[in-house]
ChimeraX commands (.cxc) that place a marker at each C-alpha (Angstrom):
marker #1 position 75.16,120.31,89.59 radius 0.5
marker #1 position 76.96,119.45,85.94 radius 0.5
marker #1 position 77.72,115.38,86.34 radius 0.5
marker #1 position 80.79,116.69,84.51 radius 0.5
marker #1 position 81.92,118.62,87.75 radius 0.5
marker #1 position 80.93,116.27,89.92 radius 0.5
marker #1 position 83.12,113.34,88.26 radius 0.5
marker #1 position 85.69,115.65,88.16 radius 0.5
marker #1 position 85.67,116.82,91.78 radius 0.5
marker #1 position 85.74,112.72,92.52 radius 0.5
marker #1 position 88.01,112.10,90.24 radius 0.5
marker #1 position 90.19,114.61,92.03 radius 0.5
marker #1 position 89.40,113.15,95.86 radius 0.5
marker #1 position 90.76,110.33,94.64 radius 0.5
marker #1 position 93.97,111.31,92.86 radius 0.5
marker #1 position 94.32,113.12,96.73 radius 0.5
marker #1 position 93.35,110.32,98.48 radius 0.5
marker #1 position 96.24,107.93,96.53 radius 0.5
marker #1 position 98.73,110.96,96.90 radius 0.5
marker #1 position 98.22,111.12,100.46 radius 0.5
marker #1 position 98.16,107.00,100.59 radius 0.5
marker #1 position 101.62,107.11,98.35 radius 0.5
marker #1 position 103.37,109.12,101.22 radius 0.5
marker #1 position 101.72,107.11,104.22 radius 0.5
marker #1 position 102.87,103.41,102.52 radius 0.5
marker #1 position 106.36,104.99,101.42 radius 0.5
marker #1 position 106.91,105.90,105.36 radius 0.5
marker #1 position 107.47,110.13,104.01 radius 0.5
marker #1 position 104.57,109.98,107.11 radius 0.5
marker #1 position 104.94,108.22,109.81 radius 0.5
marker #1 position 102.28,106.11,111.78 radius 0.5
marker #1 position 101.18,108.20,114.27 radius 0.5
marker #1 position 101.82,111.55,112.94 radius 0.5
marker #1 position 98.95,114.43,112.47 radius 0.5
marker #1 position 97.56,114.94,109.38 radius 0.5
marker #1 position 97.18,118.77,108.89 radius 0.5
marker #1 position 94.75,119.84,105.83 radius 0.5
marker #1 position 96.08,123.07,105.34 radius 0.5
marker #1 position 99.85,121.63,104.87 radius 0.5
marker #1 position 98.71,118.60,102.82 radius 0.5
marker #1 position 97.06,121.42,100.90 radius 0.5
marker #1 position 99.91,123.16,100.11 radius 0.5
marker #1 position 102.11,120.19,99.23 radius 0.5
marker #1 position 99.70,118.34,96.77 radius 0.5
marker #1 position 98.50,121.95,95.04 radius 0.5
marker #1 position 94.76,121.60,95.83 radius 0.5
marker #1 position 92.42,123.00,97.69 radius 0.5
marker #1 position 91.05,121.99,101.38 radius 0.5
marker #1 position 88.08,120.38,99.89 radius 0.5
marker #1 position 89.43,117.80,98.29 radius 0.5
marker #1 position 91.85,116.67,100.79 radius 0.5
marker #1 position 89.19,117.01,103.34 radius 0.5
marker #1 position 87.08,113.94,101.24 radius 0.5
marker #1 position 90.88,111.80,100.74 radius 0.5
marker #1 position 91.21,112.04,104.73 radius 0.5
marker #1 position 87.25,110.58,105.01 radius 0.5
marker #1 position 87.93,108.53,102.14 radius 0.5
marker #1 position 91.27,106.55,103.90 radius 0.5
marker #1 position 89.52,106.99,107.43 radius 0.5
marker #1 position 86.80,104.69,105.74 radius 0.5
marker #1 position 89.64,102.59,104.96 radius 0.5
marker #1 position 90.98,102.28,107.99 radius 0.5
marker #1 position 94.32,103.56,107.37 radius 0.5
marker #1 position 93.78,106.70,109.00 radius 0.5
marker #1 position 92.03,107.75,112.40 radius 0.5
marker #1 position 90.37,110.93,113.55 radius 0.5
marker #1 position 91.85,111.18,117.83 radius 0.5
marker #1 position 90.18,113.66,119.89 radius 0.5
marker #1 position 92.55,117.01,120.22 radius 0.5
marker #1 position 94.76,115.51,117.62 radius 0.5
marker #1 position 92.79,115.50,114.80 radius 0.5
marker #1 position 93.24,113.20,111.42 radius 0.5
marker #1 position 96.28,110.88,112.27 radius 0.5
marker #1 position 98.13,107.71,110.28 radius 0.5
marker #1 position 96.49,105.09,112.50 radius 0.5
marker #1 position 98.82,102.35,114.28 radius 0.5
marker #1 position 97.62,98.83,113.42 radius 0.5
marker #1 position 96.81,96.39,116.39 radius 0.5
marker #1 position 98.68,93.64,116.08 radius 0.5
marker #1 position 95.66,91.51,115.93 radius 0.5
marker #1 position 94.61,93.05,112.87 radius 0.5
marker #1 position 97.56,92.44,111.03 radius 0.5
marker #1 position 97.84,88.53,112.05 radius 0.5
marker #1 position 94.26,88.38,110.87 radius 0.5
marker #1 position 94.98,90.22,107.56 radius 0.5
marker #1 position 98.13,88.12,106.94 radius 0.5
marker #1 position 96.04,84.93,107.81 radius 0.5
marker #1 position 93.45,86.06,104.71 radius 0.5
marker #1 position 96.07,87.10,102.70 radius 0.5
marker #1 position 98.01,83.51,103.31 radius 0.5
marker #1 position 95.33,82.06,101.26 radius 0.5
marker #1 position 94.97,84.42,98.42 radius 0.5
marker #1 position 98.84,83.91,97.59 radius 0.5
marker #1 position 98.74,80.61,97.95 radius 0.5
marker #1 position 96.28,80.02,95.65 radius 0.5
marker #1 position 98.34,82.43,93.26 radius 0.5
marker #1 position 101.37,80.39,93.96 radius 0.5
marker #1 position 99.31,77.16,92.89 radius 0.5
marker #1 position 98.04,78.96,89.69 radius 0.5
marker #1 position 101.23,80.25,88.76 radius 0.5
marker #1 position 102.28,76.45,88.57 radius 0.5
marker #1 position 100.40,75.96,85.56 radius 0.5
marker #1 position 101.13,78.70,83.72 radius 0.5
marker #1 position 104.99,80.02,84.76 radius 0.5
marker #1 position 107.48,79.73,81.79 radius 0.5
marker #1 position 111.17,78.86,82.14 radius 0.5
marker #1 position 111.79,82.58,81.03 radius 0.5
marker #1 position 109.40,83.28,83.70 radius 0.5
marker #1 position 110.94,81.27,86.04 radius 0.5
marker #1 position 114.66,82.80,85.32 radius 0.5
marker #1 position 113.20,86.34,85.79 radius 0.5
marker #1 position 111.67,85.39,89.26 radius 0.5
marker #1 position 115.60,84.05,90.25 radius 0.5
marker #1 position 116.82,87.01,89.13 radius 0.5
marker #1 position 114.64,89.20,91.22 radius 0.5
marker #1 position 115.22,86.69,94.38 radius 0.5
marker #1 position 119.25,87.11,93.66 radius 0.5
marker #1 position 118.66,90.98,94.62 radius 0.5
marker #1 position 117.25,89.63,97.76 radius 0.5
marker #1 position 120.31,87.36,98.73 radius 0.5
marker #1 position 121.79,88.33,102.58 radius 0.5
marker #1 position 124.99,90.56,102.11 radius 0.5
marker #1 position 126.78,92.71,104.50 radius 0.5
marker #1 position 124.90,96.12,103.49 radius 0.5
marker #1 position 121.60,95.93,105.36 radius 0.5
marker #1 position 118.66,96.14,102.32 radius 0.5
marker #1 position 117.86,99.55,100.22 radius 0.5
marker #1 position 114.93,100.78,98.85 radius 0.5
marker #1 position 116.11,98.81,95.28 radius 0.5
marker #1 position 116.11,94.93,97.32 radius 0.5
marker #1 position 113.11,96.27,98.98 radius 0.5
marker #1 position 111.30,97.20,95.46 radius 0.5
marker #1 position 112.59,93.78,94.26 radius 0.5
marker #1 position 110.53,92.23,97.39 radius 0.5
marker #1 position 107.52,93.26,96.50 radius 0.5
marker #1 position 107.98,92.72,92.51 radius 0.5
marker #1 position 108.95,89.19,93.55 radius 0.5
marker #1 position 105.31,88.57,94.86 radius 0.5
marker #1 position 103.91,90.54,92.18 radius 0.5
marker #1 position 104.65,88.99,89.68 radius 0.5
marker #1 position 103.72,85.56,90.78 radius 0.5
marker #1 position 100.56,87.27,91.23 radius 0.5
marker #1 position 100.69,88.40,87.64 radius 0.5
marker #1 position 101.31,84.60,86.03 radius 0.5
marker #1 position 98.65,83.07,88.29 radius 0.5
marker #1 position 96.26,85.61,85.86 radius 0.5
marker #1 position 93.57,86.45,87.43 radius 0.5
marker #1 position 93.23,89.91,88.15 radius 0.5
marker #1 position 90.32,90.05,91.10 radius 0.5
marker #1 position 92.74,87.69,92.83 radius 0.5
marker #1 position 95.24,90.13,92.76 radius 0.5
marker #1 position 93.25,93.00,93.45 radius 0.5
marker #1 position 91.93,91.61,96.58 radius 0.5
marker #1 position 95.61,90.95,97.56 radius 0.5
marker #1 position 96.53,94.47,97.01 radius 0.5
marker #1 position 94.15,95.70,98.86 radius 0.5
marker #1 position 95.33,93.68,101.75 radius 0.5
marker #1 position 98.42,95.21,101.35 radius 0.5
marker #1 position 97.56,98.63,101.41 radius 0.5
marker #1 position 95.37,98.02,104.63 radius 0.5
marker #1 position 99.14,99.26,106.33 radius 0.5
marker #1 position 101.75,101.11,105.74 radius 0.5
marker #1 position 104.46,99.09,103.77 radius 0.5
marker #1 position 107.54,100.67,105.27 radius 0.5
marker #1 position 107.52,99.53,108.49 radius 0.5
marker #1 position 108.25,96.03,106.63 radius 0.5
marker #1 position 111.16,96.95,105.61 radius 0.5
marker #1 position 112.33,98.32,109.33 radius 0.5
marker #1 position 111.24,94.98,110.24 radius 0.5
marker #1 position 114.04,93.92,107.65 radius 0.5
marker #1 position 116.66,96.51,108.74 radius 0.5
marker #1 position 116.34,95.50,112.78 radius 0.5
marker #1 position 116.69,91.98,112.12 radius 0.5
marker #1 position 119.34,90.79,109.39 radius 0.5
marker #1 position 117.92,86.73,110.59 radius 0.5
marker #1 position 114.23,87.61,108.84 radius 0.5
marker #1 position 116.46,89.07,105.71 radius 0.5
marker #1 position 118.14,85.43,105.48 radius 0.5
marker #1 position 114.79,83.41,105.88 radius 0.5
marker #1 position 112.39,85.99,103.34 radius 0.5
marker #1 position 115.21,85.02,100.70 radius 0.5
marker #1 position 114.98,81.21,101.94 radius 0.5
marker #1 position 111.52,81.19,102.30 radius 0.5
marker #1 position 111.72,82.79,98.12 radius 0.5
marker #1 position 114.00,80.11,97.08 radius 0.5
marker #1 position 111.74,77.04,98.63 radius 0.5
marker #1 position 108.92,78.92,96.86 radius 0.5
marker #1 position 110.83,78.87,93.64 radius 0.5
marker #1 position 111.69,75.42,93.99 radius 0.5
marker #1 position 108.05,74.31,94.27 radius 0.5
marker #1 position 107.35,76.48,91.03 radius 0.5
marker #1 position 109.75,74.39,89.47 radius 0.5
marker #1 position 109.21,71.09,90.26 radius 0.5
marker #1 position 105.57,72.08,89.01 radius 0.5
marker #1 position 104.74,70.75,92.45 radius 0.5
marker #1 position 100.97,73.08,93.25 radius 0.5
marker #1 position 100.57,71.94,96.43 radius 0.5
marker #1 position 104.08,72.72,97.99 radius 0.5
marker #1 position 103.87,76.04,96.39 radius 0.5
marker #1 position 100.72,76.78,97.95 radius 0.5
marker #1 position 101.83,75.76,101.36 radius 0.5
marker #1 position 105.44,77.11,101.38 radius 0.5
marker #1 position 104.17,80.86,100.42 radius 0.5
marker #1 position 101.26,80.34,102.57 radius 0.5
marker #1 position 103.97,79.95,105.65 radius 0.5
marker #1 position 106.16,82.76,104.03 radius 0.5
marker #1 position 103.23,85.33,104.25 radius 0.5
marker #1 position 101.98,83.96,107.88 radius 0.5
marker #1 position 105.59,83.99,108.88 radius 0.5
marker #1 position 105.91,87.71,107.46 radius 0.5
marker #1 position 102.37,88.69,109.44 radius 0.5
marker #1 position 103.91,87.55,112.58 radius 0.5
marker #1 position 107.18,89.96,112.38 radius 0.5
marker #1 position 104.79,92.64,111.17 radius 0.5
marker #1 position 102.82,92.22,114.11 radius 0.5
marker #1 position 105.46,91.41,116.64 radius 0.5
marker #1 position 106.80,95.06,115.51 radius 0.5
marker #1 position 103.76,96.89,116.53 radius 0.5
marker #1 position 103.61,95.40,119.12 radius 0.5
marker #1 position 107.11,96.48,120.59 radius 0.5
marker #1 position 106.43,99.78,119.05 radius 0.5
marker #1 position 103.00,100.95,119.79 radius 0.5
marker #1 position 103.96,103.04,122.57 radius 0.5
marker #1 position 106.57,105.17,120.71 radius 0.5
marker #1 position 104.72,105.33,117.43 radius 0.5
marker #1 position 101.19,107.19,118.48 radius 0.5
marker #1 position 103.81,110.05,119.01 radius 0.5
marker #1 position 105.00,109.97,115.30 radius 0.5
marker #1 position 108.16,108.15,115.98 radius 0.5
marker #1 position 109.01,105.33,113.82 radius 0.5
marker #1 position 109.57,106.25,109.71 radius 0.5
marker #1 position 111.79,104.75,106.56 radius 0.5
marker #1 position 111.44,104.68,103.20 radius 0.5
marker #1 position 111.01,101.87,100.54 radius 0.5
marker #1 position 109.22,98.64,100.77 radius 0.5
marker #1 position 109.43,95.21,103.18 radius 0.5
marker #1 position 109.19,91.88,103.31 radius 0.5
marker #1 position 106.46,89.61,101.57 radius 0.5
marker link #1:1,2 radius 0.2
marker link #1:2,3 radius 0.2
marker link #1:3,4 radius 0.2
marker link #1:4,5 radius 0.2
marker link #1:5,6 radius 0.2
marker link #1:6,7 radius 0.2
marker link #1:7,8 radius 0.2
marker link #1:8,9 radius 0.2
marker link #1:9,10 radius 0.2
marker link #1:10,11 radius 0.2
marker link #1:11,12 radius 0.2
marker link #1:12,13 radius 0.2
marker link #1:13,14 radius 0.2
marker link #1:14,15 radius 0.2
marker link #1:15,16 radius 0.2
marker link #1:16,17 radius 0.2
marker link #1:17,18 radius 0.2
marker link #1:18,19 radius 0.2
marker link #1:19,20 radius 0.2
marker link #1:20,21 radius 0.2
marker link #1:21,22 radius 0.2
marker link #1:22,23 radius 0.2
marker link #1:23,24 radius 0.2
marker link #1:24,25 radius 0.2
marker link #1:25,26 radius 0.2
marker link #1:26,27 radius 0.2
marker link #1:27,28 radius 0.2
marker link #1:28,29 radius 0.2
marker link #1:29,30 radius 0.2
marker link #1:30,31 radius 0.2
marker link #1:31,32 radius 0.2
marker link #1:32,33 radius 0.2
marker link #1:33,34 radius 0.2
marker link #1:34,35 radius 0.2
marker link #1:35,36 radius 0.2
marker link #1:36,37 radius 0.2
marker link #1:37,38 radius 0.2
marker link #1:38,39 radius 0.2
marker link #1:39,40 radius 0.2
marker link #1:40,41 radius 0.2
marker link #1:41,42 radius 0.2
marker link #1:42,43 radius 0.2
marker link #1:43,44 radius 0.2
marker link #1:44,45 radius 0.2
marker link #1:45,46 radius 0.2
marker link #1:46,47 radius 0.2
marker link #1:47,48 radius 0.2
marker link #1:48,49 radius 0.2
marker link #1:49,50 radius 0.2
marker link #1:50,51 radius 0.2
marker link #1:51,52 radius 0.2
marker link #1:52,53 radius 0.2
marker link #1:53,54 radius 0.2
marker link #1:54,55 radius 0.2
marker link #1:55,56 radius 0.2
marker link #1:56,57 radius 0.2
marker link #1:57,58 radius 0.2
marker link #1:58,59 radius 0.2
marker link #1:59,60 radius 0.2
marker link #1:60,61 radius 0.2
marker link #1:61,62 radius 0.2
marker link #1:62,63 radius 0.2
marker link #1:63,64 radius 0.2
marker link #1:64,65 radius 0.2
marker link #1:65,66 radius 0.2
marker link #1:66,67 radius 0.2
marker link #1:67,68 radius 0.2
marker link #1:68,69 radius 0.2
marker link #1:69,70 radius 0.2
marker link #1:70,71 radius 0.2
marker link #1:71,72 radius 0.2
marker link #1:72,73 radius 0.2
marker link #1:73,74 radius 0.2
marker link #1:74,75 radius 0.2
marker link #1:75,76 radius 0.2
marker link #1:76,77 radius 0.2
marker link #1:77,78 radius 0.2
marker link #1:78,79 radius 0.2
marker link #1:79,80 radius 0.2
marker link #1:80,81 radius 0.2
marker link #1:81,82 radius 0.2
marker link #1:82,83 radius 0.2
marker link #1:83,84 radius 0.2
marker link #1:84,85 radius 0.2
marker link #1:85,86 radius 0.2
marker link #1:86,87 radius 0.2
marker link #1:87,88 radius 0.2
marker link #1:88,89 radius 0.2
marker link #1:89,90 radius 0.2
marker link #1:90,91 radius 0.2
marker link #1:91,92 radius 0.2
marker link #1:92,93 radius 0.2
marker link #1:93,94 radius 0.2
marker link #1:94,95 radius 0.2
marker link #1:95,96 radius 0.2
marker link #1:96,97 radius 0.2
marker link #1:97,98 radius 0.2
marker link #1:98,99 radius 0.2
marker link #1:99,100 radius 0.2
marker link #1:100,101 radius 0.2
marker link #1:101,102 radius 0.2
marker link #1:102,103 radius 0.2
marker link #1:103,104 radius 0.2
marker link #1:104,105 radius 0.2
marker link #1:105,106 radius 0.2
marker link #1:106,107 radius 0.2
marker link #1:107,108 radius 0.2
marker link #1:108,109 radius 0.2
marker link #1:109,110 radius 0.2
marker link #1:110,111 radius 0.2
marker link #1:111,112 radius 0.2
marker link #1:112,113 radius 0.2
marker link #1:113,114 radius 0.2
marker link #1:114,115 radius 0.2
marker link #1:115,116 radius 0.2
marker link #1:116,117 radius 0.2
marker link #1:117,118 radius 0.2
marker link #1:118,119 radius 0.2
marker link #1:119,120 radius 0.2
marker link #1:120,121 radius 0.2
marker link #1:121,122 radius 0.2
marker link #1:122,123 radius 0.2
marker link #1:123,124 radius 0.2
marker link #1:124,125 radius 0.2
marker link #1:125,126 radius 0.2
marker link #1:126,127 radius 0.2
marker link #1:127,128 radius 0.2
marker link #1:128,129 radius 0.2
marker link #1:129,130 radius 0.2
marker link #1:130,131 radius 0.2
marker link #1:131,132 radius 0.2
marker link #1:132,133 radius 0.2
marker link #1:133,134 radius 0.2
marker link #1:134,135 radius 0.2
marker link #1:135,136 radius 0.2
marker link #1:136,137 radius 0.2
marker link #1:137,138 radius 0.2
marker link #1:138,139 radius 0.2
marker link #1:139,140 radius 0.2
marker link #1:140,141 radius 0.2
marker link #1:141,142 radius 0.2
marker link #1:142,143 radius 0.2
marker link #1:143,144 radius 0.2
marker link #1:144,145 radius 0.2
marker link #1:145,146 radius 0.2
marker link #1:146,147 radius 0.2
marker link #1:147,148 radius 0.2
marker link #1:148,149 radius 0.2
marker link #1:149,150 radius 0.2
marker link #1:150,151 radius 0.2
marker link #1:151,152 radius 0.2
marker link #1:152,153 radius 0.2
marker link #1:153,154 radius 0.2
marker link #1:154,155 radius 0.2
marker link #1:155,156 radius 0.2
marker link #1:156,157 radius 0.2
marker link #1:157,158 radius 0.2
marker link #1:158,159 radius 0.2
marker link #1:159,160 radius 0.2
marker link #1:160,161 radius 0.2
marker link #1:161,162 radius 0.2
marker link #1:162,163 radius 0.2
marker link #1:163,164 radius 0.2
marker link #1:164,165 radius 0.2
marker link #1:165,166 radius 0.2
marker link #1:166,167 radius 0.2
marker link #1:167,168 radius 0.2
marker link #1:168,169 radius 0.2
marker link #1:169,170 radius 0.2
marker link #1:170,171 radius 0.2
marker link #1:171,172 radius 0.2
marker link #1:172,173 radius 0.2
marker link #1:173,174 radius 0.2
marker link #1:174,175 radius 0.2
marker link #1:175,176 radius 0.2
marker link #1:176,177 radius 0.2
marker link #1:177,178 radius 0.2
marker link #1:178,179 radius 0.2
marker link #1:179,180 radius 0.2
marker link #1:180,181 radius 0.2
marker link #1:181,182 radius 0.2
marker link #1:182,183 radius 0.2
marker link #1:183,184 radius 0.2
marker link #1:184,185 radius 0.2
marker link #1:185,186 radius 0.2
marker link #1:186,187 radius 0.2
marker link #1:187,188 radius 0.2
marker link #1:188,189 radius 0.2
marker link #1:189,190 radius 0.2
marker link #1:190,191 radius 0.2
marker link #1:191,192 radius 0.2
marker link #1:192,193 radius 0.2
marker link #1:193,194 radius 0.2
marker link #1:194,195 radius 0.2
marker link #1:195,196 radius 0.2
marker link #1:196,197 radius 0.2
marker link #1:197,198 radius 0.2
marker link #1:198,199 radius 0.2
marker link #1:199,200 radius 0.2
marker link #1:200,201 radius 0.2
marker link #1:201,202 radius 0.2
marker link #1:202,203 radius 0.2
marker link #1:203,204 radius 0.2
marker link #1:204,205 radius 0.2
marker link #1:205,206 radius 0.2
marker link #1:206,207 radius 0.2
marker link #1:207,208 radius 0.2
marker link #1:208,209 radius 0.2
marker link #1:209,210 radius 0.2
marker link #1:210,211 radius 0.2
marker link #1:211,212 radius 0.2
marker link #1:212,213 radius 0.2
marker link #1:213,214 radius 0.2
marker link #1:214,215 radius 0.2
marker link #1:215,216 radius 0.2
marker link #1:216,217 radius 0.2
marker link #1:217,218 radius 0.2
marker link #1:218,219 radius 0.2
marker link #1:219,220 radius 0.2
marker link #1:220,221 radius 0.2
marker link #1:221,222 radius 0.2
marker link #1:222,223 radius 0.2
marker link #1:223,224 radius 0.2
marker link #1:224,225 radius 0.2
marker link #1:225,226 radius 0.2
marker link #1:226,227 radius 0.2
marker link #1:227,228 radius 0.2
marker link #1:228,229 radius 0.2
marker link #1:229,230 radius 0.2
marker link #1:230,231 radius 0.2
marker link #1:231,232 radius 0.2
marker link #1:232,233 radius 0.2
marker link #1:233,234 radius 0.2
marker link #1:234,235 radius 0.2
marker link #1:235,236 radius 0.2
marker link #1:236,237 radius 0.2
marker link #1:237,238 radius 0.2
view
């Protein structure tokens, strides 16, 4: 076969693969819902074959699972896996948190407060906008700690499971909305005081503390959510 082809078939598994990924994350669908070729087909204007390799591809990545008479389905997390995840990632944002010590700048700083303030407890419950800002909040931090396989590996974390169901976490319990934007301002208050080791501890507890809500969810949910119950848009906490 042409190498061209064949880099262009891949090329095109995995532009399916992150469409498909784009619409699991975003909550468009659900955990527990059936993945049908033929309709994912249809809505991402390819053929079978491709999205055929994107549903192997995420199956390898655990984000999907292949149940017998169900077929291809948004797998539901075990609540074990997620603590364990949010243990690992603990660490890896931590040690961003202590590298972005070193190198934040005061207009650095002010831009991080500014993203926080979008965060602050009101009487709306959060939108996909506050839930955006959550995310942006950690990513940048990851972004001035600069070192890019550190925030790679983080990502990938990330994307282990589906990041909506952080932010239902948010909408069911307005108490976790006022601690992720306390938990945000102790972090900023570490970063500066150009105090590395607070930092590193304080989002260390942040992301353990997030891991435990995540996993406290499926937990109270797994027996609704094999049946495709359970969606919402936007992103979560941490």
């Amino acid at each position: 076969m042409d190498p061209a082809l064949t880099t262009a078939s891949s090329a095109l598994v995995d532009e399916t693969a992150a469409a498909i990924r784009a619409r699991i994350m975003s909550g468009e669908i659900p955990i527990g819902a059936q993945l049908r070729q033929a309709e994912l087909a249809k809505k991402l204007g390819v053929s079978r074959t491709p999205v055929r390799e994107a549903l192997r591809q995420l199956q390898t990545g655990g984000l999907i699972a292949v149940v017998p008479n169900r077929g291809a389905v948004v797998r539901v997390p075990a609540p074990w896996e997620v603590r364990e995840a949010y243990e690992v990632r603990a660490e890896l944002e931590g040690l961003a948190c202590a590298r972005a010590v070193r190198r934040i700048t005061r207009d650095g700083l002010a831009e991080l407060r500014l993203v926080n303030e979008l965060l602050r407890p009101g009487d709306m419950p959060p939108d996909t906008a506050s839930h955006a800002a959550n995310d942006r909040f950690h990513i940048m931090i990851h972004h001035i700690a600069g070192n890019e396989r550190l925030a790679r590996v983080i990502r990938e974390i990330n994307e282990a499971f589906p990041r909506n169901v952080s932010a239902l976490v948010l909408h069911e319990h307005p108490r976790h909305r006022d601690d992720n934007f306390a938990e945000h301002e102790r972090i900023l208050a570490a970063l500066e005081a150009e105090d590395a080791e607070t930092a590193r501890r304080e989002m260390q507890a942040h992301v353990i503390e997030a891991g435990e809500q995540l996993a406290r969810w499926y937990e109270r949910r797994s027996g609704t959510v094999f049946h495709g119950h359970g969606h919402g848009h936007g992103h979560g906490l941490a």
